[in-house]
C-alpha positions in Angstrom: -8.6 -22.8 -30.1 -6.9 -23.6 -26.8 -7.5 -21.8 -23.6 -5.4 -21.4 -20.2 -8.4 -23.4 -18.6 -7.7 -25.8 -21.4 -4.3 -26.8 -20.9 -4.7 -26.3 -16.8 -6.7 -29.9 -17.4 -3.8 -31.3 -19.1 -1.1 -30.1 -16.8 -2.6 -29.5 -13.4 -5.5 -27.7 -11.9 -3.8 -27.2 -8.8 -0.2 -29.2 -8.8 3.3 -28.8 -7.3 3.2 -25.5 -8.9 0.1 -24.0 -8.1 0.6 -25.7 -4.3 4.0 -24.0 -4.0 3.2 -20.5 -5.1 -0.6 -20.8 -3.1 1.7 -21.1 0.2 4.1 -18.3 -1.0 1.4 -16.1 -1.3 -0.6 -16.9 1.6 2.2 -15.6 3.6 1.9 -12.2 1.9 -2.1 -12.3 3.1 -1.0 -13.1 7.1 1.1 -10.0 7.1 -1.2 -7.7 5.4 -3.0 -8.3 8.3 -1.2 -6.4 11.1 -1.5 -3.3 8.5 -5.3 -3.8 8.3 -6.1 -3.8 11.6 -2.9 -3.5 13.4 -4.8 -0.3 14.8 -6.0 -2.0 17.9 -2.4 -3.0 19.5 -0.3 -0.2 18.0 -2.8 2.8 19.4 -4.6 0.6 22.2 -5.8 3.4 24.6 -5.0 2.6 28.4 -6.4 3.5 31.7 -5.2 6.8 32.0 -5.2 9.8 34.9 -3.5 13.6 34.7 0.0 13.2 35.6 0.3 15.6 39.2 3.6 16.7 40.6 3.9 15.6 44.5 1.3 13.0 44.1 3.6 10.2 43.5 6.1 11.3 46.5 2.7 12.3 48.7 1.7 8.2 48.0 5.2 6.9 48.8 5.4 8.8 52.3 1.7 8.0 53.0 2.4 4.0 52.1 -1.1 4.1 49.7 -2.0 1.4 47.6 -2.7 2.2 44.3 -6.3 2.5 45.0 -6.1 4.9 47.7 -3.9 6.7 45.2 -6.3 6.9 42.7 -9.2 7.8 45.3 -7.6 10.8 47.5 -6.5 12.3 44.5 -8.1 11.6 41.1 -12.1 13.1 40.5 -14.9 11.5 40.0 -15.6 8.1 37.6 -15.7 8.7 34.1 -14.0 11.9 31.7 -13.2 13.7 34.7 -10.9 10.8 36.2 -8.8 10.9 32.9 -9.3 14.2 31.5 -9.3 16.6 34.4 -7.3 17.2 37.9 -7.9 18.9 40.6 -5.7 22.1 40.6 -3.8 21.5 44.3 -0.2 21.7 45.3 0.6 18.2 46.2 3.9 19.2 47.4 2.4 21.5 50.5 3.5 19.8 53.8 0.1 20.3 55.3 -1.6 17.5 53.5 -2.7 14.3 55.5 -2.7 10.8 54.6 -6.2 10.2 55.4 -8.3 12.2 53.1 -5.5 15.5 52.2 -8.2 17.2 50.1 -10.9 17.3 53.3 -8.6 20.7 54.9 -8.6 21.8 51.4 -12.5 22.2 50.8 -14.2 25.3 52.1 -17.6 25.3 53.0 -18.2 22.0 51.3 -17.5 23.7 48.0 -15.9 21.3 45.5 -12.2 22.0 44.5 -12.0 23.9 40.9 -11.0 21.2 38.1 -8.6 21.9 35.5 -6.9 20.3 32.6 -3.3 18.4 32.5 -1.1 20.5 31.6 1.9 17.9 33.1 0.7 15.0 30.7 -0.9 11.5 31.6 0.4 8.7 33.9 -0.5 5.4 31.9 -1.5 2.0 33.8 -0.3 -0.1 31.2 3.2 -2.1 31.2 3.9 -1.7 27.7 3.7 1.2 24.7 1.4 2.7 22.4 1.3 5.7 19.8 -1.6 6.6 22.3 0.6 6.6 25.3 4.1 8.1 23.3 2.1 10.7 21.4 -0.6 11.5 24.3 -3.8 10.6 21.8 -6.1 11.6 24.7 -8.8 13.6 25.9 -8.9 16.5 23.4 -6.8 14.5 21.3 -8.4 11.2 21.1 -9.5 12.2 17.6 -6.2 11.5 16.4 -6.6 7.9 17.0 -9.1 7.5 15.0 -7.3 9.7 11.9 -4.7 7.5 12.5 -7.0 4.4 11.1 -8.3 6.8 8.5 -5.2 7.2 7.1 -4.1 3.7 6.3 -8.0 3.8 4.6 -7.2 6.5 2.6 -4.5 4.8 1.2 -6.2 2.1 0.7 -8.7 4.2 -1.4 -6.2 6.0 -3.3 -3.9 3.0 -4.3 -6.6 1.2 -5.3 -7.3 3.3 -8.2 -3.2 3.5 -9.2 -2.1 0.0 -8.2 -5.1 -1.6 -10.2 -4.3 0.4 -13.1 -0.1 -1.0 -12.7 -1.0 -4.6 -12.1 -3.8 -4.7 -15.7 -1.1 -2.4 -17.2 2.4 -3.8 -16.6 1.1 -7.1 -14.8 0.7 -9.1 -12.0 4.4 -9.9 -10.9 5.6 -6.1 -11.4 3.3 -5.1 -9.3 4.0 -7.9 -6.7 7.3 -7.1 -6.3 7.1 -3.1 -6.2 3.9 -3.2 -3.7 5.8 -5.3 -1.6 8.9 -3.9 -1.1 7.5 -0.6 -0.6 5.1 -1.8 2.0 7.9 -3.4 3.9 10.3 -0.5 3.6 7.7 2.1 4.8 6.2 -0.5 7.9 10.0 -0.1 9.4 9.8 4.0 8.7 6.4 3.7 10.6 8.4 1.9 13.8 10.7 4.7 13.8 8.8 7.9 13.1 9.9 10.7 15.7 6.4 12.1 15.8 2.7 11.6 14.9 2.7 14.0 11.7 5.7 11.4 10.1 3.6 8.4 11.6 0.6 9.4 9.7 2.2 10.1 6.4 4.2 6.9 6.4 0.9 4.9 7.1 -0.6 6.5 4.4 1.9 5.7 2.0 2.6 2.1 3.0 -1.7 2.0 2.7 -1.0 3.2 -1.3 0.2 0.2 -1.7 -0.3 -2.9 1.1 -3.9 -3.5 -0.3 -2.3 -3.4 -3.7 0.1 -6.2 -2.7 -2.1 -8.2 -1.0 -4.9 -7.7 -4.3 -2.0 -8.7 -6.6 -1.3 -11.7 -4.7 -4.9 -12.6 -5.0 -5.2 -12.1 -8.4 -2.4 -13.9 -9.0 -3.2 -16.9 -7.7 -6.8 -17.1 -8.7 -5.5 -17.0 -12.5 -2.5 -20.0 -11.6 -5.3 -22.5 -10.9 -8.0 -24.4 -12.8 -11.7 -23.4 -12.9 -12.1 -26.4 -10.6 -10.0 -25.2 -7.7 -10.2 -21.3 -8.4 -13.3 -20.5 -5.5 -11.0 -23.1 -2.6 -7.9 -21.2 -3.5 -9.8 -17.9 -2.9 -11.1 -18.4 0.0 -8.0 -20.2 2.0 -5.5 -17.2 0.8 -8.2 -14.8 2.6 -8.7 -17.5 5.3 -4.4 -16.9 5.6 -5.2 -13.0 6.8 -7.3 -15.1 9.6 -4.4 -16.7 10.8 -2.3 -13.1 10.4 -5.1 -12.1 13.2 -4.7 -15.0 15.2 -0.8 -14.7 15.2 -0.9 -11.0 15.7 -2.7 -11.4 19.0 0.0 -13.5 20.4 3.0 -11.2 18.7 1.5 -8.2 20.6 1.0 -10.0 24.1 5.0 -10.9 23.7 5.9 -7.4 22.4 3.8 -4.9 24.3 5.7 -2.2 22.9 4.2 -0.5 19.9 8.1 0.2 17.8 9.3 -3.3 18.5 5.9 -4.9 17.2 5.9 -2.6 14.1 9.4 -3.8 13.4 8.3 -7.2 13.6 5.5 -7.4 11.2 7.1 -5.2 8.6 10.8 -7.2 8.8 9.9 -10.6 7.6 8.0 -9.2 4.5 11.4 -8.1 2.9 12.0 -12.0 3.0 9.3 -12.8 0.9 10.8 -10.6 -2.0 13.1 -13.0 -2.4 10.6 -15.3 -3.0 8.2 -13.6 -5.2 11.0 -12.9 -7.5 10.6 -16.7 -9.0 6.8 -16.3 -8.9 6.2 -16.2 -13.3 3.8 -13.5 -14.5 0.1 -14.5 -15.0 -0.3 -16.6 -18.7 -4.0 -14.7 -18.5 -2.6 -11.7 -18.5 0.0 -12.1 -21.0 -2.1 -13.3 -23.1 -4.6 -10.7 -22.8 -1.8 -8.2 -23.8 -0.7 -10.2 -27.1 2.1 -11.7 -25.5 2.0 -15.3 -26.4 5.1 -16.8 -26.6 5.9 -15.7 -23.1 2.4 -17.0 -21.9 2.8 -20.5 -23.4 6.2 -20.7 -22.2 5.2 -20.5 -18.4 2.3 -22.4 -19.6 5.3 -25.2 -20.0 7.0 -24.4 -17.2 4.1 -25.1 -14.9 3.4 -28.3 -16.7 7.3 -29.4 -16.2 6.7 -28.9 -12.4 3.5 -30.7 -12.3 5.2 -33.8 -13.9 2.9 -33.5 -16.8 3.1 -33.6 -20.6 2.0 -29.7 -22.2 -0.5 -30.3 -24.7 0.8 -31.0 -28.8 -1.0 -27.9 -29.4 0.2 -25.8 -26.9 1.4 -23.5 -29.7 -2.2 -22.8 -30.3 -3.3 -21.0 -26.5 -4.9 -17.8 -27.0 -7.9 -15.8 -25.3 -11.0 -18.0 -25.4 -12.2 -15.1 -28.0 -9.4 -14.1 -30.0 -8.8 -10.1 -30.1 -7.2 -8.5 -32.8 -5.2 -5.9 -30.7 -3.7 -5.4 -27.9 -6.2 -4.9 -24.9 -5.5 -1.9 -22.7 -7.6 -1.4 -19.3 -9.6 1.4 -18.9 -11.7 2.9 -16.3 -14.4 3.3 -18.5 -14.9 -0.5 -19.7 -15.9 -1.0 -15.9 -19.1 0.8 -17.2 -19.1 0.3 -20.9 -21.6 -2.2 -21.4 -24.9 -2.5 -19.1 -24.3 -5.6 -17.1 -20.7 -4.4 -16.3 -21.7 -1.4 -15.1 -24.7 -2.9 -12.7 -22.2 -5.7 -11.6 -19.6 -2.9 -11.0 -22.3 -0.2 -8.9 -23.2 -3.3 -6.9 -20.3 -4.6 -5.9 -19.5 -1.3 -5.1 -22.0 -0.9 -2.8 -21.1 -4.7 -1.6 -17.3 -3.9 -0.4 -18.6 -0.8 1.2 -21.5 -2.4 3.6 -18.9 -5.3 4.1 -16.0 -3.2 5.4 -18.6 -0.5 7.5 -20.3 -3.3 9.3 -16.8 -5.3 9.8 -15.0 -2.8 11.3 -17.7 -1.0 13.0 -18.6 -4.3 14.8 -15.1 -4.4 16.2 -15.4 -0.9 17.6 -18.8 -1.2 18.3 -17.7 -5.0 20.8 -14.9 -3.4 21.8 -16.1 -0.4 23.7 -17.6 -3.0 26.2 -13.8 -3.4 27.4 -12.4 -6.9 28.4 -8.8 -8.3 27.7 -7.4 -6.8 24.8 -5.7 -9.5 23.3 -8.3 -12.5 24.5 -11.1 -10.8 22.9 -9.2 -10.1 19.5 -8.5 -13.6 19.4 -11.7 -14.9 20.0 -13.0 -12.5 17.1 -10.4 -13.7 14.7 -11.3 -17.3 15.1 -14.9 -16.7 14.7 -13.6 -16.2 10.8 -12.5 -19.6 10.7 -16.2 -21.6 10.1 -17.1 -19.1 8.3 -14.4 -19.7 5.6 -15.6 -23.5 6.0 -19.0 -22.3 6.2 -18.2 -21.3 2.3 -16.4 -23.6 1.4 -19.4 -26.7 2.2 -22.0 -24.1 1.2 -20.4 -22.6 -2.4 -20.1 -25.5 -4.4 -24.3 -26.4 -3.3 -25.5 -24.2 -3.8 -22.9 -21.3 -5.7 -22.6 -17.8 -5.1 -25.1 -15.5 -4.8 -27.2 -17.1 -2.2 -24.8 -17.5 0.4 -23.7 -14.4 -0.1 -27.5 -12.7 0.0 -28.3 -15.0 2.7 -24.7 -13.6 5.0 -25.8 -9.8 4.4 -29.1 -10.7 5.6 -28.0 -12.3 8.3 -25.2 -9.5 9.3 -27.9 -6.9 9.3 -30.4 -9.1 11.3 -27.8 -9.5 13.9 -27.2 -5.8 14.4 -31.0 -5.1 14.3 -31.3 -7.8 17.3 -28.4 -6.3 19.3 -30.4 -3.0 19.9 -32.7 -4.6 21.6 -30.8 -6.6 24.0 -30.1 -5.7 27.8 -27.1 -4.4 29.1 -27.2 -7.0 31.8 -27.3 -9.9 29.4 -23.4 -9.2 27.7 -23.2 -12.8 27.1 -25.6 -12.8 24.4 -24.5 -9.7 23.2 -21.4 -11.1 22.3 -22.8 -14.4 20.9 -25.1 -12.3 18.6 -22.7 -10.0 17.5 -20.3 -13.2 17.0 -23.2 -14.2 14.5 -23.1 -11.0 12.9 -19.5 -10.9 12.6 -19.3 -14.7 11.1 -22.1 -13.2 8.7 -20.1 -10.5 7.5 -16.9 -11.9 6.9 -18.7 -14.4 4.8 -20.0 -11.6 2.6 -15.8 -10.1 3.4 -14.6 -13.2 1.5 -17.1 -13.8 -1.2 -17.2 -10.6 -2.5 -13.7 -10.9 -3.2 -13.9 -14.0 -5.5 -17.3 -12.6 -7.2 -15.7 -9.7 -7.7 -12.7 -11.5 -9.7 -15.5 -13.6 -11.6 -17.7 -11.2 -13.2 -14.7 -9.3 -14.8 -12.6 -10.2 -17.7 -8.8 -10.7 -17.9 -7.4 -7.2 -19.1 -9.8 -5.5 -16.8 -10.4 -7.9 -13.9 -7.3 -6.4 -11.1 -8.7 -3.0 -12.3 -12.2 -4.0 -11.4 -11.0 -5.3 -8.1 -9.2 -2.4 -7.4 -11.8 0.5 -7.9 -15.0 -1.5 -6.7 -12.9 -2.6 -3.4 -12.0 1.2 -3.1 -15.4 1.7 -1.7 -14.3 -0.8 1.1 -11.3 1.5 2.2 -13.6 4.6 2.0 -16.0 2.7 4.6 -13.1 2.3 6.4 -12.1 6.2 6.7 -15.8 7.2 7.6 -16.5 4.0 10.0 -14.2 5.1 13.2 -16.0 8.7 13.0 -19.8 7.2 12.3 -19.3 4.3 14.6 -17.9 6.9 17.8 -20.3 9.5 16.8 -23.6 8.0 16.4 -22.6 6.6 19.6 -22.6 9.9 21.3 -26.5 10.4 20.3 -27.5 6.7 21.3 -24.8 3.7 21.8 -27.6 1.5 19.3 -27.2 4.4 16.5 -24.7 2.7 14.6 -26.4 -0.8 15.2 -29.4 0.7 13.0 -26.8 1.7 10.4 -25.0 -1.8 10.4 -28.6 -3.3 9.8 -30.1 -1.4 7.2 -26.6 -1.7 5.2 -26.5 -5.7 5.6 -30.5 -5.7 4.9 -29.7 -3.7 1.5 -27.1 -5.2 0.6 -28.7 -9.4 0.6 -31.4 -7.3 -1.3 -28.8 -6.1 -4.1 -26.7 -9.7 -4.3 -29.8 -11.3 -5.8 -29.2 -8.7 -9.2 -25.7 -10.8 -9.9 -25.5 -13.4 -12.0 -24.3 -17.0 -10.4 -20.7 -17.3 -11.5 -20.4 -21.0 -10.3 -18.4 -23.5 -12.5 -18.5 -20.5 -15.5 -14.9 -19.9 -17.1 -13.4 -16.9 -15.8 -14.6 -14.6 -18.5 -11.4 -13.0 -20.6 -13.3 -10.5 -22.7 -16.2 -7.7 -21.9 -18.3 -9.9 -24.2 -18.0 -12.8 -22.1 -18.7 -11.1 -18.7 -22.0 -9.4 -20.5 -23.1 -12.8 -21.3 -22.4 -14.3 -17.6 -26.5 -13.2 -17.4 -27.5 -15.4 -20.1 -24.9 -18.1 -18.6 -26.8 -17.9 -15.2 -30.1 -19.1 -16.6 -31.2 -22.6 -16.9 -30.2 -24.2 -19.7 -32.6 -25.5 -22.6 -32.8 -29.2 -23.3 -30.8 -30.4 -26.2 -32.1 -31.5 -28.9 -30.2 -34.1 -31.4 -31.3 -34.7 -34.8 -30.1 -37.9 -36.5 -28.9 -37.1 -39.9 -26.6 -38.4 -42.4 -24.6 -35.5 -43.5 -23.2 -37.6 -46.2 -26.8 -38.5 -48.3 -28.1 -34.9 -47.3 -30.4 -33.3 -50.0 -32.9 -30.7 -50.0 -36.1 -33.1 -49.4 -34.3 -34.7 -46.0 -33.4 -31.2 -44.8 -36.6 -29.6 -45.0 -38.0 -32.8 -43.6 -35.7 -32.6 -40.7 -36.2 -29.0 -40.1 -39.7 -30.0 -40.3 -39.2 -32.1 -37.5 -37.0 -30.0 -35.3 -39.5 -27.2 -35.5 -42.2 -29.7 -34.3 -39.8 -30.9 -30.9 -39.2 -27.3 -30.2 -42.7 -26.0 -30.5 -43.1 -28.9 -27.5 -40.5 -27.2 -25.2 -42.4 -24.2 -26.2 -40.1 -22.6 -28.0 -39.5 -21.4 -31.4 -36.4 -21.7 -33.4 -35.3 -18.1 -33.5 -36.3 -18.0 -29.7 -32.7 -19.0 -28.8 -31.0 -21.8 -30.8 -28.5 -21.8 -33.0 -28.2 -24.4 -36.2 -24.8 -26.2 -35.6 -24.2 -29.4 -38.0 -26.9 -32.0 -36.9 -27.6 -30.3 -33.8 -29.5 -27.3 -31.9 -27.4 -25.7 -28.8 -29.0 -23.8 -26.6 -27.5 -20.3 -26.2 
């Protein structure tokens, strides 16, 4: 029986083909980017004051600087400065330059404080949905629903756009994710108000994870088992350099419309593209469709200059099925390893995406330069996607990734403790703890897509990642109100999550150099895949000259070698011809 990991050896692991569509997609993982966390350009929150009618012409006829401005006439440091004004007339001709509020005070009282009822004045050169839609003060909550919303979609999709891609296929739900997700990024750059801004990023979330899942999905079932775990971690290392190129877009296009319009443009391009992109052989196959699958099967060996095998005719599931396999929500917890492998992973995307984000919000209310510091977090990602890729093949999965939860949450724990006047290692450490958990970010994602089988595994994906989007709609309101108790609150709740979670990852079953499994059977047996394997034990026969006395004499003598390993025959071995394989 010939399988798609069969014929890969013949034809290509990872050849002309597989090179060509790994780029295409990798450009579809950079612009999913801007949508993940395009958040902190497109609603960047500015030095702000209450916007005071005469102020400005009482400054220009007083020659202030912008200082003086902001002294004679804004309150106090902190909330008040940005929230609250005093309530003068700053139009009455009997104000002085020096100090106008001193002939305004009686009896040393303080001048009554009120709210801005004539908007904000922003000190920033360029545009956000914060500064357009005044997301301040007692509206500042906004921002963060904002977030939420693309999160929610995220959630919600994944449960749909799983379901489309295992049902109707990879390529299907390529194309129809993508276009969508371009079409409603340009509606978000040209929403009149905030109500249309948040449903349009709540739609184009339905289906931007989708896309990018697809993509990822897609590519991991292109290539051989040899190159499947590189492949997966460079097209997530390709949403690293989205990051990286985002933070140079915004710093050329200040404005929040005109950077909208540029990271949702160029993704209509790529339809174009995708539209040659073949549907996955694993999945055809999977759904009975085996002409179809062994003539891309062909294809892909024609553009690796290689020869498909005689018995190409022959590819099939590595365990044949005798119908058609539909995906259901309730194989993810049919069987008892599938359901543990689906509650923890579960639990996995959800630590991963809480302490990722909340790290960023958590660094980020220190202040700084917006755009240095999101670059210097975005290429902290970069040696930890080599850090995998020198560590995986070692020593496999489930260490590393136990060993970058643990370390996540032991950063965060050693963060509380640090002074305030030490911010230098407070970024370093939380650097750590950020290289930690975007290990854990990436290698979740290929586990993930190991321990499932074919007709099941984009479904499987799907719902255990949706715990990662509902992380991200509770982090910006854990992360901003634990900080109002104690700014090391959510620093406890980081650690304890990473801590768990290293805990949990040693449950899963190494996945390293195992065959993608392509039916529940074979991901329940991944356990008994992951343990050492027996010794082998060869008995010399001559099948030929075989007669009862030889075969109870040689039976006589394999019992004997196995009762020296320690183990008896019905212990786990299996009589095949002349020899015993270990199950």
């Amino acid at each position: 029986m010939l399988t798609v990991d069969d014929v890969l050896k013949q034809v290509g692991e990872f050849g002309w083909f597989q090179k060509q569509t790994f780029l295409i997609l990798c450009l579809l993982s950079a612009a999913f980017a801007p949508i993940y966390v395009g958040i902190v350009f497109l609603a960047f929150t500015p030095d702000h004051r209450c916007r005071s009618p005469g102020v400005a012409e009482l400054s220009r006829r007083c020659g202030w600087s912008l200082a003086e401005e902001l002294n004679y006439t804004v309150p106090g440091p902190g909330p008040e400065s940005q929230c609250l004004r005093y309530e003068v007339d700053w139009n009455q001709s009997t104000l002085g330059c020096l100090d106008p509020l001193a002939s305004l005070a009686t009896n040393g009282s303080p001048l009554p404080l009120g709210p801005c009822e004539q908007g904000w004045v922003y000190d920033t050169p360029g545009s956000s949905i914060v500064t357009e839609f005044n997301l301040v003060c007692d509206d500042s909550w906004k921002v963060d629903l904002f977030q939420s919303c693309v999160n929610l979609g995220f959630f919600l999709g994944s449960l749909g756009v799983g379901y489309i891609a295992d049902r109707f296929g990879r390529k299907v739900c390529l194309l129809a994710t993508t276009l969508a997700c371009a079409s409603l990024g340009v509606l978000t750059a040209v929403a009149p108000d905030y109500t249309s801004l948040l449903i349009f990023r709540l739609l184009q979330g339905l289906v931007s994870k989708g896309s990018w899942m697809a993509g990822y999905t897609l590519i991991t079932e292109f290539v051989g088992l040899g190159y499947r775990r590189t492949v997966a971690i460079l097209y997530q290392m390709a949403f690293t350099v989205g990051l990286v190129l985002l933070s140079g877009l915004a710093y050329i296009l200040p404005h929040w419309r005109w950077l909208q319009l540029a990271v949702s443009l160029p993704i209509f391009l790529l339809l174009f593209r995708f539209w040659f992109v073949p549907e996955s052989p694993r999945w055809l196959l999977s759904q009975k469709r085996n002409t179809e699958a062994i003539k891309i099967m062909d294809h892909i060996a024609q553009k690796n200059g290689k020869l498909p095998p005689a018995d190409l005719k022959m590819l099939s599931l590595e365990e044949d099925v005798t119908e058609k396999l539909s995906p259901s929500f309730i194989d993810l917890f049919r069987t008892p390893n599938l359901r543990k492998y689906t509650f923890i992973l579960m639990y996995l995307w959800f630590t991963s995406s809480v302490v990722y984000q909340g790290l960023i919000m958590h660094v980020g209310a220190t202040g700084g330069n917006l755009y240095l510091d999101f670059l210097y977090s975005a290429l902290v990602e970069f040696p930890a996607g080599f850090i995998i890729l020198v560590t995986i093949d070692r020593f496999g999965r489930r260490y590393p990734l136990a060993t970058s939860n643990l370390a996540a949450g032991l950063a965060c724990f050693l963060m509380i403790f640090i002074p305030h006047d030490l911010p230098w290692l407070n970024i370093m450490v939380a650097c750590v703890g950020r290289m930690g958990i975007t290990i854990v970010f990436q290698m979740v994602c290929l586990v993930n897509a190991e321990l499932f089988p074919t007709f099941i595994r984009n479904l499987g994906m799907m719902v255990c990642s949706s715990l990662c989007d509902l992380g991200g709609v509770l982090t910006p309101f854990l992360v901003f109100r634990l900080m109002e108790v104690w700014q090391g609150s959510p620093l406890i709740l980081f650690a304890a999550l990473g801590l768990v979670a290293g805990g949990m990852t040693l449950l899963l079953p190494e996945t390293k150099g195992v065959t993608l499994p392509e039916t529940i059977e074979d991901a329940e047996n991944l356990q008994r895949k992951a343990k050492p394997k027996e010794n082998k034990i060869y008995l010399q026969v001559q099948t030929s000259e075989l007669n009862t006395q030889a075969a109870e004499r040689d039976a006589s003598q394999g019992t004997a070698q196995q009762k020296i390993l320690g183990k008896a025959p019905e212990e786990g071995f299996r009589w095949r011809g002349c020899c015993f394989f270990s199950l």
